[in-house]
OpenMM code with the backbone's topology and positions (N, CA, C; nanometers):
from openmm import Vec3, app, unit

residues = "UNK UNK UNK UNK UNK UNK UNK UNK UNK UNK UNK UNK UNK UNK UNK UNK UNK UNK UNK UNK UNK UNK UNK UNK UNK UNK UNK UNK UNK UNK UNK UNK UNK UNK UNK UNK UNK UNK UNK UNK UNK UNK UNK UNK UNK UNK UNK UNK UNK UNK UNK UNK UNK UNK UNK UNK UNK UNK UNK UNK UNK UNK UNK UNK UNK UNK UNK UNK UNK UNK UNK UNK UNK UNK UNK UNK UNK UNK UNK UNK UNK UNK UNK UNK UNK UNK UNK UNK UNK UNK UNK UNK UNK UNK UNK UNK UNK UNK UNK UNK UNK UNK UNK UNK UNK UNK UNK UNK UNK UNK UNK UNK UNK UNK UNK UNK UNK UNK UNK UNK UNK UNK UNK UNK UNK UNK UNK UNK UNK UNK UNK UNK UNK UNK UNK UNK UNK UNK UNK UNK UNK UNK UNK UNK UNK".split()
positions = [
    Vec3(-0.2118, -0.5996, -20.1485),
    Vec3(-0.1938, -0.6127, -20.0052),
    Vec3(-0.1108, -0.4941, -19.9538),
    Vec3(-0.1748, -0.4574, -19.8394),
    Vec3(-0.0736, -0.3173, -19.7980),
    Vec3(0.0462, -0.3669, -19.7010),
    Vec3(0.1518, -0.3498, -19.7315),
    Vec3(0.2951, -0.3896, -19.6553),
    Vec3(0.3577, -0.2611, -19.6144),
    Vec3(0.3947, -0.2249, -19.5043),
    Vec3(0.4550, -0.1767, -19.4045),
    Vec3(0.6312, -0.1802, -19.4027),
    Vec3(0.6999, -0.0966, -19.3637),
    Vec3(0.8299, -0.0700, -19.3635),
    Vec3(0.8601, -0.0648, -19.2203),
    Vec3(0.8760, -0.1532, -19.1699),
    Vec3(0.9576, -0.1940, -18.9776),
    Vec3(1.1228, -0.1211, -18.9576),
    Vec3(1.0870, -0.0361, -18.9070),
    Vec3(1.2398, 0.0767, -18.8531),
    Vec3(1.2537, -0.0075, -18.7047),
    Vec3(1.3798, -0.0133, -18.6748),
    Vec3(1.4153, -0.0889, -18.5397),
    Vec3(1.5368, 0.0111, -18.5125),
    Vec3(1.5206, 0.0626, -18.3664),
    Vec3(1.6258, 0.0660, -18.3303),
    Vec3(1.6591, -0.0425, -18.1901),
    Vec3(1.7932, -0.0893, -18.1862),
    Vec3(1.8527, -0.1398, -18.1021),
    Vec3(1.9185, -0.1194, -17.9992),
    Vec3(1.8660, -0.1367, -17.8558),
    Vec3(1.9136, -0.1292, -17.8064),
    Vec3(2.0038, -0.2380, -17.6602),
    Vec3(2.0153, -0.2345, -17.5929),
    Vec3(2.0587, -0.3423, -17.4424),
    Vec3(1.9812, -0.3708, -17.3947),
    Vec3(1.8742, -0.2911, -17.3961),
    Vec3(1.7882, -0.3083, -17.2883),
    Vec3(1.6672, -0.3133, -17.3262),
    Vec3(1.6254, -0.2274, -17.4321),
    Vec3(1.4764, -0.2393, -17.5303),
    Vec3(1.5198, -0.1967, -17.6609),
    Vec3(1.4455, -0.2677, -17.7775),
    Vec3(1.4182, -0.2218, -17.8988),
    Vec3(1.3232, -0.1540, -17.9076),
    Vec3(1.3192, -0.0485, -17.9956),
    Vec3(1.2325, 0.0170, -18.0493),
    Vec3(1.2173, -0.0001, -18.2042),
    Vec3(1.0205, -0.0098, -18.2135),
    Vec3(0.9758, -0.0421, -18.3268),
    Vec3(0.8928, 0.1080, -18.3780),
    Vec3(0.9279, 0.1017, -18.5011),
    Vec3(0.8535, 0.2222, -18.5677),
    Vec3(0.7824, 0.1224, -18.7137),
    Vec3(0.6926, 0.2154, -18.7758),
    Vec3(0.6465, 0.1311, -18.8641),
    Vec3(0.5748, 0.2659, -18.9795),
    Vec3(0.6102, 0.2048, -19.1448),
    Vec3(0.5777, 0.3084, -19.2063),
    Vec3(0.3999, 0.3236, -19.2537),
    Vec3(0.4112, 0.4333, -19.2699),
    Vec3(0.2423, 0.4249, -19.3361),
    Vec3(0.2183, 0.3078, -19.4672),
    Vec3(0.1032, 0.3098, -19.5391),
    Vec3(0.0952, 0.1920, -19.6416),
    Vec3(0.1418, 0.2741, -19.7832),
    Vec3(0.2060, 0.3970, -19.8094),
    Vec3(0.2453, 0.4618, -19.8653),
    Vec3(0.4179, 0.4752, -19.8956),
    Vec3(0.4440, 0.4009, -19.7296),
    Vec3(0.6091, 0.4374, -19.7390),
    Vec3(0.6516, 0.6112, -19.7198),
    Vec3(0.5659, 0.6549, -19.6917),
    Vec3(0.5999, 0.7975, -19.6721),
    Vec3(0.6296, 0.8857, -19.5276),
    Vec3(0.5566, 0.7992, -19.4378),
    Vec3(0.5480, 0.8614, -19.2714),
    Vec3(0.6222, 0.7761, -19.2135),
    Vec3(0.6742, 0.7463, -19.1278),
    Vec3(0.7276, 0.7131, -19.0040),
    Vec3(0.6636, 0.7244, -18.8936),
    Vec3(0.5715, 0.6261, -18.8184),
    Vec3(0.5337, 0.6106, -18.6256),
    Vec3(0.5971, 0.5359, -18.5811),
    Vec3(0.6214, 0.5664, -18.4680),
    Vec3(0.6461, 0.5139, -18.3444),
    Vec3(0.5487, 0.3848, -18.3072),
    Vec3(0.5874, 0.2428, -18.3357),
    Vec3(0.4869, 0.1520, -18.3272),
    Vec3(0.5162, 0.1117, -18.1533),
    Vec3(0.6464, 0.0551, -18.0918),
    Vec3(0.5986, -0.0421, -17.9687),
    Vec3(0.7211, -0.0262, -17.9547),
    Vec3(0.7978, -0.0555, -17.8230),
    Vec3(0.8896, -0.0711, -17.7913),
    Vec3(0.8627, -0.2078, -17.6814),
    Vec3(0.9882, -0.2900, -17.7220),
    Vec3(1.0111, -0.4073, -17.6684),
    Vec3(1.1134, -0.4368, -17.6054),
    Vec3(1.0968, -0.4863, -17.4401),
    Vec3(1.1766, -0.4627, -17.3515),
    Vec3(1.2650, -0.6294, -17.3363),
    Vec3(1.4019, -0.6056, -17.3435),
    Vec3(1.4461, -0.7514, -17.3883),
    Vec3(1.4408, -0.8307, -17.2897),
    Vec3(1.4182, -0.9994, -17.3203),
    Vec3(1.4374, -1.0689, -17.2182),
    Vec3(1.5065, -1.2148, -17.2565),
    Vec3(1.4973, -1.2618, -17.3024),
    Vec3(1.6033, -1.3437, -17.3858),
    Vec3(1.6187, -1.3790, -17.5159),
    Vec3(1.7127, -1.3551, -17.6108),
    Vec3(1.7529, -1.3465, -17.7702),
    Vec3(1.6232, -1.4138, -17.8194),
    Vec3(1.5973, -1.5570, -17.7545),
    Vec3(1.4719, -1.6374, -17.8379),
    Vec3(1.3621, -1.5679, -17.8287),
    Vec3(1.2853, -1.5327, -17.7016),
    Vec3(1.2092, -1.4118, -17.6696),
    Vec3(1.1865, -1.2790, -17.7761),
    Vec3(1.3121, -1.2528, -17.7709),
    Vec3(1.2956, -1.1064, -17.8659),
    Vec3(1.2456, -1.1339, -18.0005),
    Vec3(1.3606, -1.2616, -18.0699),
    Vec3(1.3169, -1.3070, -18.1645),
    Vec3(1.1348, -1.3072, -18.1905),
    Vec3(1.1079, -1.3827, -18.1515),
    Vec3(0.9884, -1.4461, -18.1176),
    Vec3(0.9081, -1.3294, -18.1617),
    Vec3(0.9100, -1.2044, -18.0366),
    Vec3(0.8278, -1.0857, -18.0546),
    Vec3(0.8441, -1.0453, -18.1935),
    Vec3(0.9538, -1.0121, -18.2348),
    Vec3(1.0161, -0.9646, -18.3308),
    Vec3(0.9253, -1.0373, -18.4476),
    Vec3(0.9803, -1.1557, -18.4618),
    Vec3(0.9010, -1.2090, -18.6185),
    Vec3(0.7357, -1.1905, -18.6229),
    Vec3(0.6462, -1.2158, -18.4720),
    Vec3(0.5107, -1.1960, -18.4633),
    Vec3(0.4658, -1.0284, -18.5236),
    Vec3(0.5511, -0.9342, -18.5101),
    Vec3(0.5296, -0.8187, -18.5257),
    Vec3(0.5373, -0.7895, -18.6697),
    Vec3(0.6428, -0.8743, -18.7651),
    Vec3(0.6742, -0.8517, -18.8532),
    Vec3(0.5725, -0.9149, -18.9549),
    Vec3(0.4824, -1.0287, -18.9248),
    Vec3(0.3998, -1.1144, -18.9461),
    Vec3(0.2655, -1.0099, -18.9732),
    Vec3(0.2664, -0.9579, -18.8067),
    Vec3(0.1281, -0.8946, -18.8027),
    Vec3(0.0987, -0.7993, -18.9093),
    Vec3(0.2402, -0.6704, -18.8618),
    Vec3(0.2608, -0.5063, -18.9696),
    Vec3(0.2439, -0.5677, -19.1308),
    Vec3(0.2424, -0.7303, -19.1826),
    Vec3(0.2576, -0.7154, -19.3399),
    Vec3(0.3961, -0.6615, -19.3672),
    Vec3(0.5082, -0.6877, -19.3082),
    Vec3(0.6152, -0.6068, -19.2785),
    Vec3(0.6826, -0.6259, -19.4609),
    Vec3(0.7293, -0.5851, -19.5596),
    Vec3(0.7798, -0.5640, -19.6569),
    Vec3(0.9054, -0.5479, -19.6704),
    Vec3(0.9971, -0.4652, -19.5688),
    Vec3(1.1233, -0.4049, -19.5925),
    Vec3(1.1713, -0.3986, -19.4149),
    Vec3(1.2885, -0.4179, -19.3349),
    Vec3(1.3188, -0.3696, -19.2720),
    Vec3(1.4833, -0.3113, -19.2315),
    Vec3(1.4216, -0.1995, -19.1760),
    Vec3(1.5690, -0.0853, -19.1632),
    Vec3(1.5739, -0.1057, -19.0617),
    Vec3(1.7227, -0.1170, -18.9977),
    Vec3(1.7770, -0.1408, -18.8568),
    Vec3(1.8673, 0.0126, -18.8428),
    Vec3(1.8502, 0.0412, -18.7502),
    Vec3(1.9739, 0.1325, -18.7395),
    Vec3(2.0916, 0.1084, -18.6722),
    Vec3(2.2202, 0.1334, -18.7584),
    Vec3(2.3365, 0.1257, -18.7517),
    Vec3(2.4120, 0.2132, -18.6962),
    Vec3(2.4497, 0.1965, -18.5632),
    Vec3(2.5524, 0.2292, -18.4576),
    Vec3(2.6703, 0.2678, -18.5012),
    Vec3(2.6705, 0.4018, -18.5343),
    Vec3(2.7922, 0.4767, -18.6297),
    Vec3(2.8309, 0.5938, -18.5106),
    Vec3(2.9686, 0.5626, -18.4665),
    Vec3(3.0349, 0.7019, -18.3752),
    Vec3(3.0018, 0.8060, -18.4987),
    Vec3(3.0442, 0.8999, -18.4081),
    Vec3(3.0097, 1.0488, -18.4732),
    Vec3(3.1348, 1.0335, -18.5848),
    Vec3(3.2404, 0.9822, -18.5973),
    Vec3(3.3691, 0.9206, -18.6602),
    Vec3(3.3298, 0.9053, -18.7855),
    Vec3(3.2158, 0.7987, -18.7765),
    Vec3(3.1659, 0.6817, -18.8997),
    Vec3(3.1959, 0.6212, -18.8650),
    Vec3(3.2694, 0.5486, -18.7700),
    Vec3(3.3054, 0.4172, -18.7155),
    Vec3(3.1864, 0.3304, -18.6796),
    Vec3(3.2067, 0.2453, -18.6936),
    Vec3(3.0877, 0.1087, -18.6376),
    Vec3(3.0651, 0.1451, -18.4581),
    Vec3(2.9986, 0.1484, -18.4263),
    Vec3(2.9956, 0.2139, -18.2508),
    Vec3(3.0061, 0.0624, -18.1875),
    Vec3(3.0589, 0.0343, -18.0490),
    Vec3(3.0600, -0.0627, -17.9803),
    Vec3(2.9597, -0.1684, -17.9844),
    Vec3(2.7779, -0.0808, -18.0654),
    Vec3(2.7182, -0.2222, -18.0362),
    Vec3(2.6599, -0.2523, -18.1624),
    Vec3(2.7991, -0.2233, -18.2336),
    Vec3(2.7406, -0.2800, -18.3832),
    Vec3(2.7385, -0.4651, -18.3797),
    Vec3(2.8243, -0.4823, -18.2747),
    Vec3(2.8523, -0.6478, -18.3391),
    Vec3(2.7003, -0.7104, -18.2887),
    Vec3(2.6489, -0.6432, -18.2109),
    Vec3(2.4930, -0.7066, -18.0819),
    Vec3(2.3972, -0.6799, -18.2109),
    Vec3(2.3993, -0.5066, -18.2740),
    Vec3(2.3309, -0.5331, -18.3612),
    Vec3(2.3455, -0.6449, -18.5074),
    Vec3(2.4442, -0.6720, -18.5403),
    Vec3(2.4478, -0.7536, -18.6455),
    Vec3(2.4122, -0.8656, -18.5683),
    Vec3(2.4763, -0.9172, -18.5081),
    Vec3(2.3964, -1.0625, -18.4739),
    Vec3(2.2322, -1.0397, -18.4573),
    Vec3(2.1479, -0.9590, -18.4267),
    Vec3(2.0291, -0.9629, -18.4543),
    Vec3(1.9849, -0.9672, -18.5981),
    Vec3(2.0606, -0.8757, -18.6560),
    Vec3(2.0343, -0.8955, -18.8115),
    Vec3(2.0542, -1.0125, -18.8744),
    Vec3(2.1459, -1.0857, -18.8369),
    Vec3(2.1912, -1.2044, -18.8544),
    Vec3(2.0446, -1.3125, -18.8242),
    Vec3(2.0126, -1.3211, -18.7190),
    Vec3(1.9162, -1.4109, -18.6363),
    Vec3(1.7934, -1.3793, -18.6791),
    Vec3(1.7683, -1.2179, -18.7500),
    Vec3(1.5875, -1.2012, -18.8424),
    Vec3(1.6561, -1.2540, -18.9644),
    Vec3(1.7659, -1.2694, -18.9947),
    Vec3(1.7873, -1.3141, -19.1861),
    Vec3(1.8016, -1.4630, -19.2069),
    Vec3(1.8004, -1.5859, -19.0668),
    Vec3(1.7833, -1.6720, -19.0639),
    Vec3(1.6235, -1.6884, -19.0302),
    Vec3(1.5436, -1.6275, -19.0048),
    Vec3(1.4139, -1.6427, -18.9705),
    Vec3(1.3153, -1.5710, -19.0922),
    Vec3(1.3270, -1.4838, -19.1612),
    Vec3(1.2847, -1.3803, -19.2235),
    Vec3(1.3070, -1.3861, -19.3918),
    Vec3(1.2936, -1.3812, -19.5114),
    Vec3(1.3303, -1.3677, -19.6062),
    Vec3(1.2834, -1.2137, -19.6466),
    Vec3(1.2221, -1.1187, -19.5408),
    Vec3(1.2348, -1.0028, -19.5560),
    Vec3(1.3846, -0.9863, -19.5919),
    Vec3(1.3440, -0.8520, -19.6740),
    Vec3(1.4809, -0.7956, -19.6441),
    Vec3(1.5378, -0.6957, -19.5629),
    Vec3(1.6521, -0.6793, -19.5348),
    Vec3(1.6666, -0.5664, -19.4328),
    Vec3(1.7995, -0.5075, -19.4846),
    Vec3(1.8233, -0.3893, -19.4491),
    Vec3(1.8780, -0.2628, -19.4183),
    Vec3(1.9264, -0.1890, -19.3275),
    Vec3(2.0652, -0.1949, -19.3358),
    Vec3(2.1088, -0.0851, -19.2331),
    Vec3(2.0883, 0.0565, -19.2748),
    Vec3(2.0785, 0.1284, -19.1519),
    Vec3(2.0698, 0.2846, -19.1701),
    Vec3(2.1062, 0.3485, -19.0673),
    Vec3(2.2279, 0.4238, -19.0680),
    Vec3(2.3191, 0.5189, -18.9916),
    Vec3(2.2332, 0.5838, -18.8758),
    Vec3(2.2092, 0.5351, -18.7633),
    Vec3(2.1437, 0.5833, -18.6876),
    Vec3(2.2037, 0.6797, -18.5717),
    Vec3(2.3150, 0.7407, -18.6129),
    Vec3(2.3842, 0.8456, -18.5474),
    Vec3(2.3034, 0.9571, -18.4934),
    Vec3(2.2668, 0.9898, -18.3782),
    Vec3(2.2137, 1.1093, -18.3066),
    Vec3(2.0619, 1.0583, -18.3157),
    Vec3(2.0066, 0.9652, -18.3373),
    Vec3(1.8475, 0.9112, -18.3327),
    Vec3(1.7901, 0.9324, -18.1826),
    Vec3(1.8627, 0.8702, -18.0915),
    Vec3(1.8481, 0.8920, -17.9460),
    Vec3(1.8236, 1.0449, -17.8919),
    Vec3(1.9486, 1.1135, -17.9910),
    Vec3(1.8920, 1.2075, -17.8753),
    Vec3(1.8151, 1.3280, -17.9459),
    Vec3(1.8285, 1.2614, -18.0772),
    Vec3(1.6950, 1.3934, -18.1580),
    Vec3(1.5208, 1.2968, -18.0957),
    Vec3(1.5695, 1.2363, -18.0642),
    Vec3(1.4313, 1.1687, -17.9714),
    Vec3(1.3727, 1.2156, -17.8620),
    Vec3(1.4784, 1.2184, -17.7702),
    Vec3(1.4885, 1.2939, -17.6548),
    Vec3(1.4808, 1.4117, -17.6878),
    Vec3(1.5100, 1.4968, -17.7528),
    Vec3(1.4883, 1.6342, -17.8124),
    Vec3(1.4010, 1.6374, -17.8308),
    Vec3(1.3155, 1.5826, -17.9026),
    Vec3(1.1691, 1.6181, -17.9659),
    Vec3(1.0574, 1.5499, -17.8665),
    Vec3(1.0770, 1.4836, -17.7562),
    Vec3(0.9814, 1.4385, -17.6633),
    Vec3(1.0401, 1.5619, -17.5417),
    Vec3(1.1399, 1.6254, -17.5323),
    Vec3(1.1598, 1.7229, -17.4148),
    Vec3(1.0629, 1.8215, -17.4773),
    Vec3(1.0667, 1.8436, -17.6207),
    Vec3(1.0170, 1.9886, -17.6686),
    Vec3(0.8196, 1.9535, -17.6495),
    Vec3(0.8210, 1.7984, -17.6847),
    Vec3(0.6672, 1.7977, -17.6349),
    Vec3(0.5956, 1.8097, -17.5494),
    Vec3(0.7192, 1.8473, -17.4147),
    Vec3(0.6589, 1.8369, -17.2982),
    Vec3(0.6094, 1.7160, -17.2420),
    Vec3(0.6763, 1.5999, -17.2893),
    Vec3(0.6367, 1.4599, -17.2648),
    Vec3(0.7487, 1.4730, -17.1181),
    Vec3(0.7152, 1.3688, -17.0261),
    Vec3(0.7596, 1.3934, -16.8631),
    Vec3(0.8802, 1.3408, -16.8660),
    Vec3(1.0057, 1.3030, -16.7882),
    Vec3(1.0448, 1.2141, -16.7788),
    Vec3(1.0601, 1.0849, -16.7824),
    Vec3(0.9610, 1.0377, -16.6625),
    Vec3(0.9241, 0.8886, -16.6716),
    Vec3(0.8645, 0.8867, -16.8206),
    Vec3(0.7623, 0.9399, -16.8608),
    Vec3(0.7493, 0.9009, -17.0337),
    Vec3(0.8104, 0.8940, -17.1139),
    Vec3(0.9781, 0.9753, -17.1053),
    Vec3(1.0272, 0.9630, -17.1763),
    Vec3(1.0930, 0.8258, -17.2238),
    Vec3(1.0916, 0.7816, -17.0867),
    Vec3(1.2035, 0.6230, -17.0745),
    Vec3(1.1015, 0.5341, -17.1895),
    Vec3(1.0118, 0.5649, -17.1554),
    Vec3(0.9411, 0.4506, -17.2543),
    Vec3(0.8877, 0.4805, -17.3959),
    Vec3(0.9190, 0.5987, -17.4276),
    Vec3(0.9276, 0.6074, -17.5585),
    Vec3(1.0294, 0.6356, -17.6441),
    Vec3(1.0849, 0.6896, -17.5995),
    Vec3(1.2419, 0.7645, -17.6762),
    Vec3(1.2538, 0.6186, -17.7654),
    Vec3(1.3123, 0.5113, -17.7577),
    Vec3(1.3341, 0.4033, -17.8020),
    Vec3(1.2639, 0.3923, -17.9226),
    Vec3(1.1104, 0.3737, -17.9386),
    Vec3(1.0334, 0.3858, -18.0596),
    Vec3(1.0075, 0.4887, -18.1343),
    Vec3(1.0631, 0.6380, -18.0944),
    Vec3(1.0479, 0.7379, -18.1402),
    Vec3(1.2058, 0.7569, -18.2187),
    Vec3(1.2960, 0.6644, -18.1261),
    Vec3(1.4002, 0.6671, -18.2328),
    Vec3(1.4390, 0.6085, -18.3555),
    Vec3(1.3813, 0.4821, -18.3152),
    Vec3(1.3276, 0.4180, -18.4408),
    Vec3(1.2581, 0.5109, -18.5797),
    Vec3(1.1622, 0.5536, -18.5406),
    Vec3(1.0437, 0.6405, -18.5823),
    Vec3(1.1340, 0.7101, -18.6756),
    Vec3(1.2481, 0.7563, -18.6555),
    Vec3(1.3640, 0.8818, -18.6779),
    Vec3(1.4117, 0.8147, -18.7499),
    Vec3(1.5008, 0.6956, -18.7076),
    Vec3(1.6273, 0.6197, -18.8223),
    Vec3(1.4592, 0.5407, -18.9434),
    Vec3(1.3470, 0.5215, -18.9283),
    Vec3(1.2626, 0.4824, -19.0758),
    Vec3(1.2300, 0.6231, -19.1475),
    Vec3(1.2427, 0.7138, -19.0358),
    Vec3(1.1563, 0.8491, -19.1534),
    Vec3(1.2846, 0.8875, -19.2518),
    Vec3(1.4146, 0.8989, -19.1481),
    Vec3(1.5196, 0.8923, -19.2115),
    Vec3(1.5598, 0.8433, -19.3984),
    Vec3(1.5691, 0.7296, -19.3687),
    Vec3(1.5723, 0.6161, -19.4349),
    Vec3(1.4373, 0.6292, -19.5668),
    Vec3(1.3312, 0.6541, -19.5118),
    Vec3(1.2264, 0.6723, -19.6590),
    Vec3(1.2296, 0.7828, -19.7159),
    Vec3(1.2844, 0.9060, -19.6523),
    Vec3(1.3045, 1.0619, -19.7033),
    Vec3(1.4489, 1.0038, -19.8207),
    Vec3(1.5510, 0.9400, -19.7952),
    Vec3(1.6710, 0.9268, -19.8355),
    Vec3(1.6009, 0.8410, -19.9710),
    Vec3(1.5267, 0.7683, -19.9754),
    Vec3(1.4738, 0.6805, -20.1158),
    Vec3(1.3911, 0.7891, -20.1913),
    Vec3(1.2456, 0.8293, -20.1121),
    Vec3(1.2328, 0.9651, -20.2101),
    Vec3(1.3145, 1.0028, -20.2701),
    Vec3(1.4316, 1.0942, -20.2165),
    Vec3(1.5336, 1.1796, -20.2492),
    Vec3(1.5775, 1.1544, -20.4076),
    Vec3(1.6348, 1.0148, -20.3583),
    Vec3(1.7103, 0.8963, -20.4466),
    Vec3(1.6025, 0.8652, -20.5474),
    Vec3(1.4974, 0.8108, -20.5616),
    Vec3(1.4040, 0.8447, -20.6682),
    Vec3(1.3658, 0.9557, -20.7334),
    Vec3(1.3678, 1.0732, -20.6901),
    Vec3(1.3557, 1.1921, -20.7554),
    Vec3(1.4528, 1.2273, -20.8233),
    Vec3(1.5798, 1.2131, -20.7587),
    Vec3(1.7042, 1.2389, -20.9076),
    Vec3(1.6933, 1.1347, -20.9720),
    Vec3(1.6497, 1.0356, -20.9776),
    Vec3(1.6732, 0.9232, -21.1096),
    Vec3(1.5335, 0.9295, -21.2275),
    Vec3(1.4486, 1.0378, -21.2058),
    Vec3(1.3177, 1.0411, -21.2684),
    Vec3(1.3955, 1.2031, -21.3437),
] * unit.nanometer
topology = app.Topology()
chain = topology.addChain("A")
for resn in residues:
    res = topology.addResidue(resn, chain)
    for name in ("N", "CA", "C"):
        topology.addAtom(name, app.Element.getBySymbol(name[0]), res)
């Protein structure tokens, strides 16, 4: 069965979903989901995870430039919290420091518009904290071989 690797980033206002190839090697930009109440998100959330064959999921972790936990680490753990009561996936944090705006960076350099940007940056950051995250296991498998 081919299973999929679900990158999330978190945000206030929308999550962004990325999702890996059946290889574990690429990172897309799957959907971004605009919040509307915790049960709601939930809801979307597990249907997506259902659909993708989801295998593994990486959240990204709200780290000041410091290393400090950033202000919306506690919003993100309680989500993590609320897929690990729903989910026997497993999940993963992953340092999602500068995801946003190497997002925004790489949709300014595409010439993607403004208004487009609002609605993708989110899943493209995602896209960033999973490609992240599967380059770092390569890595990590290649020195242990």
């Amino acid at each position: 069965m081919i299973q999929r690797i679900l990158g999330i980033d978190v945000g206030t206002k929308r999550i962004g979903l990325a999702v890996s190839d059946p290889t574990h090697t690429i990172a897309t930009p799957f959907e971004t989901l605009h919040r509307t109440t915790p049960d709601q998100d939930m809801e979307t959330l597990m249907n997506w995870i259902k659909q993708e064959k989801v295998s593994q999921i990486v959240v990204g972790w709200p780290l000041e430039t410091s290393g400090r936990e950033g202000r919306l680490a506690k919003k993100v753990q309680h989500l993590i919290d609320e897929l690990r009561v729903k989910t026997t996936v497993p999940i993963v944090k992953w340092d999602e420091r500068m995801s946003s705006v190497a997002a925004e960076r790489s949709l300014i350099a595409g010439g993607t518009r403004r208004l487009a940007r609002k609605s993708l940056v989110d899943k493209v950051a995602a896209a960033i904290i999973l490609q992240g995250w599967l380059d770092a296991q390569k890595n990590k498998k290649k020195h242990q071989d």
